[in-house]
N, C-alpha and C positions, 0 to 999 in steps of 0.2 A: 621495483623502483630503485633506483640510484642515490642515495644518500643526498649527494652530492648538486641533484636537483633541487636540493632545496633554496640553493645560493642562487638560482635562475635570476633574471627579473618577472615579478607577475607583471601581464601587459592590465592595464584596464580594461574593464568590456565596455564595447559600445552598445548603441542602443539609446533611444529616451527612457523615461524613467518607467516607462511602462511595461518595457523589453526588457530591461535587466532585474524588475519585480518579479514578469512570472518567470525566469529564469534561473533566481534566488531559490525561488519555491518549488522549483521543477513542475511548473502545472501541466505542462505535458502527460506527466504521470499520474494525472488526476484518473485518466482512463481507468486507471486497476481497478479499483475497488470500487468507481459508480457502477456499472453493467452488473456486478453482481448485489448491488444495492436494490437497482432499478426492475431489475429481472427479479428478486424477490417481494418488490411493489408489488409488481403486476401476480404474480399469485396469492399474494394475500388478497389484489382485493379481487380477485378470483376474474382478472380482465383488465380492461383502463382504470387506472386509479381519477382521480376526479382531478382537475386543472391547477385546484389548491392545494391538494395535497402533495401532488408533483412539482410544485412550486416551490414546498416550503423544504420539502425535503433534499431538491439539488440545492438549496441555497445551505441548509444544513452540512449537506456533503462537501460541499467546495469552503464554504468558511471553518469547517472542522479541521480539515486537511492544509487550507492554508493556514491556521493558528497553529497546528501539529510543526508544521514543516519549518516556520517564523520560530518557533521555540525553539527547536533544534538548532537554528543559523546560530540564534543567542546562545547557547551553553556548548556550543562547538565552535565559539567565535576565535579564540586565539587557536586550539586546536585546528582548525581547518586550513589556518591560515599555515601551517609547519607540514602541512601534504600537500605534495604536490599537486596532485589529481585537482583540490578542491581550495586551492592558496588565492584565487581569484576571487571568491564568494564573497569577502568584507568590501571590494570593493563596487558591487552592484547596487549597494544602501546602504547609508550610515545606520549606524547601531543606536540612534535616536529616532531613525525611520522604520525601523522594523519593529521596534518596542510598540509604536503608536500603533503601525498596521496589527501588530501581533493587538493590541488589548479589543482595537476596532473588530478584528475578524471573529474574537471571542464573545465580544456581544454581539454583534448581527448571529451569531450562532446558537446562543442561548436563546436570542428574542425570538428566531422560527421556532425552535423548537418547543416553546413555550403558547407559540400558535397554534401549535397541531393538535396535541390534547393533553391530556395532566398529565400521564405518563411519561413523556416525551421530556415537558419541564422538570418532573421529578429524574429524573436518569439524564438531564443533560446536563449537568457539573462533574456526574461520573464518568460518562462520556468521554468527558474534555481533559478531564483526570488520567486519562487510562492513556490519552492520546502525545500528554506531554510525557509521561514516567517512560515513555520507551525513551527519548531520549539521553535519560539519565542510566538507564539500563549497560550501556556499556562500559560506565566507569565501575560495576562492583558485579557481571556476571557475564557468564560466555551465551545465557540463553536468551542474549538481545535479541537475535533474529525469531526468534517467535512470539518477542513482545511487541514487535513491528507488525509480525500474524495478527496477534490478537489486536494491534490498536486498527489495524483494515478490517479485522473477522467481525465487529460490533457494528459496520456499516449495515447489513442485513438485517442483524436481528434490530438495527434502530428502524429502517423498514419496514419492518414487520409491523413495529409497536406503533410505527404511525399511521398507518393501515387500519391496523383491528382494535389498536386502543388500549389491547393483551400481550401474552407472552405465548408461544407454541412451541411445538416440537421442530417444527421444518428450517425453522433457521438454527434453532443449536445445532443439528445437525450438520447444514451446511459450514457453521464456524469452525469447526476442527480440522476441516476442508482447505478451508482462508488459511486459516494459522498456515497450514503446513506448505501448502504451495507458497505464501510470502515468506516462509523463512528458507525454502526450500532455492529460491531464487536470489532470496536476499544472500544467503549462503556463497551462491555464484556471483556474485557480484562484488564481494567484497575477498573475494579473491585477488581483486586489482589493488588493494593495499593491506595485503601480505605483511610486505615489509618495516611499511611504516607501523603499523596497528602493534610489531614485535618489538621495535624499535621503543614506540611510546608507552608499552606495557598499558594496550587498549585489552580489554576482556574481548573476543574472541574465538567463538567454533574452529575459526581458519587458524588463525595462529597454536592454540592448544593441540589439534589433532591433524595438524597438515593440510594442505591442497588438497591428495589424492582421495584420503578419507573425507575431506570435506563433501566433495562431490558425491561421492558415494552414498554419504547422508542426502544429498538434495536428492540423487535419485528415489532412494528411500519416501522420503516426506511426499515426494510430488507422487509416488505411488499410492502412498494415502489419502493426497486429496483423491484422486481417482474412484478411488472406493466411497472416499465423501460423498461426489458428486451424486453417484450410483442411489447411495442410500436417500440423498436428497429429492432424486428423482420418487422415489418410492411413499418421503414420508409427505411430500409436497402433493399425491397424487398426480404426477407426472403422467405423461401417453406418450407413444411411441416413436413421436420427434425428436423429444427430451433424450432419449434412450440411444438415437442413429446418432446422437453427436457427438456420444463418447470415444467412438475412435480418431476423432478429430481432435478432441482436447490430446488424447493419447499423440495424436502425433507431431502436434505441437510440442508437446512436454518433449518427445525425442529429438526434435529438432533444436531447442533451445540448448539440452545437454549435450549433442554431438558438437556444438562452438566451443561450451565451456571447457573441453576436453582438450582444447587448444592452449588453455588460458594467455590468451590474447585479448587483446584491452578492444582492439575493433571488434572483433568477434562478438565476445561477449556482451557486451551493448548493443552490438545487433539482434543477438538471439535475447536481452532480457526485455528489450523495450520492444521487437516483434512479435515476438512468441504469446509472451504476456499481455500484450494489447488485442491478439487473436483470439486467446482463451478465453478474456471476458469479454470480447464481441459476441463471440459461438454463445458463451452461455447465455446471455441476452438475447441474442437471436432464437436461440432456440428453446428459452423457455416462452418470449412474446407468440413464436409458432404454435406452441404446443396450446397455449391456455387462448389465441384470440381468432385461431382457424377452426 
């Protein structure tokens, strides 16, 4: 980025007020982390979960992620506005309008979760806890991008627990999986502000050890979810569906890092918001194959 961009004029976005909310919140990107929420439903409850439970738990997943993403606008609010990539965001809703939606989306998120069963109510302040501290994560450490892992990686195991009520093995297993693939991406993505992130002495993977090492780390990480998945197949008691779709995630993951390799801003958004919307289709698809054929 060009310093010098920052003297631009931001144009306003259009839109009603509906279109520049979920575009605040990038709900687009809601994609990531339901299918592997949803795919871990359906093996806990060893098939279709029941009407209610599927209910409470996408309203859980979408008002979590919207409070997530509403808190981040706030404590990035002057910051966002001095990048260029993201100088437009203050003016989609006033910072009196996101406060209100941010406290609204926090309690419709507590009160499902407080439906489902006691567990759920006991672990949903943690939850909601774990899901704002990433955004504070890059003012005092470079290992933000895996507290982004971890605040997507607790979608699953909160699936789980709304499921069976308990705690199991199958979804910690798959979280070390989440972690590494979200930070392995996020890693790639935040490649597009390099510059500015060095500029504003943002804590930062990319900035401490370069671009080229960066990536090299995402290859890294995304080879471990790989092995995640593997293992998850195993401790979930997966069949031989589950198993033919690992070379599809595989090639996914290579086609996402052959863009990054360009680091080009089209590129890259093409392979993070493609690739990664493919990944968690496939696994959804192919764990509903495995467990309802």
């Amino acid at each position: 980025m060009n310093p010098q961009d920052q003297d631009l004029p931001v144009e306003a976005p259009s839109g009603n007020a509906l279109e520049r909310f979920l575009r605040l919140i990038r709900f687009s990107h809601t994609v990531f982390a339901l299918p592997f929420a949803l795919g871990v439903l359906v093996v806990a409850a060893d098939g279709l979960p029941s009407t209610r439970t599927f209910i409470l738990v996408m309203v859980c997943m979408v008002c979590a992620r919207t409070a997530a993403m509403l808190f981040n606008r706030l404590v990035d609010w002057s910051l966002d506005q001095r990048n260029p990539r993201t100088a437009s965001r203050h003016l989609f809703l006033s910072k009196g309008a996101v406060v209100i939606l941010l406290i609204v989306s926090s309690g419709l998120f507590l009160a499902a979760a407080s439906a489902i069963n006691r567990l759920t109510f006991l672990l949903s302040p943690l939850a909601l806890a774990i899901v704002f501290f990433y955004s504070l994560t890059k003012r005092f450490t470079v290992a933000t991008h895996f507290f982004l892992g971890l605040a997507l990686a607790i979608s699953p195991i909160g699936a789980w627990i709304a499921q069976r009520g308990n705690v199991d093995l199958a979804p910690f297993v798959l979280a070390p999986g989440i972690i590494c693939w979200v930070a392995g991406f996020d890693l790639i993505y935040a490649t597009q502000d390099f510059e500015f992130d060095r500029r504003e002495g943002i804590h930062s993977l990319v900035v401490k050890v370069g671009i080229p090492r960066t990536l090299r780390a995402a290859q890294l990480l995304h080879t471990i979810m790989l092995v995640s998945l593997v293992a998850f197949g195993f401790a979930a008691h997966l069949g031989t569906i589950y198993f033919y779709a690992m070379p599809v995630f595989a090639a996914a993951l290579v086609y996402e890092h052959r863009y990054a390799r360009s680091v080009d801003v089209v590129g890259i958004n093409r392979a993070f918001f493609q690739s990664n919307v493919f990944i968690s289709a496939v696994f959804l698809a192919a764990v509903c194959l495995d467990r309802l054929i």
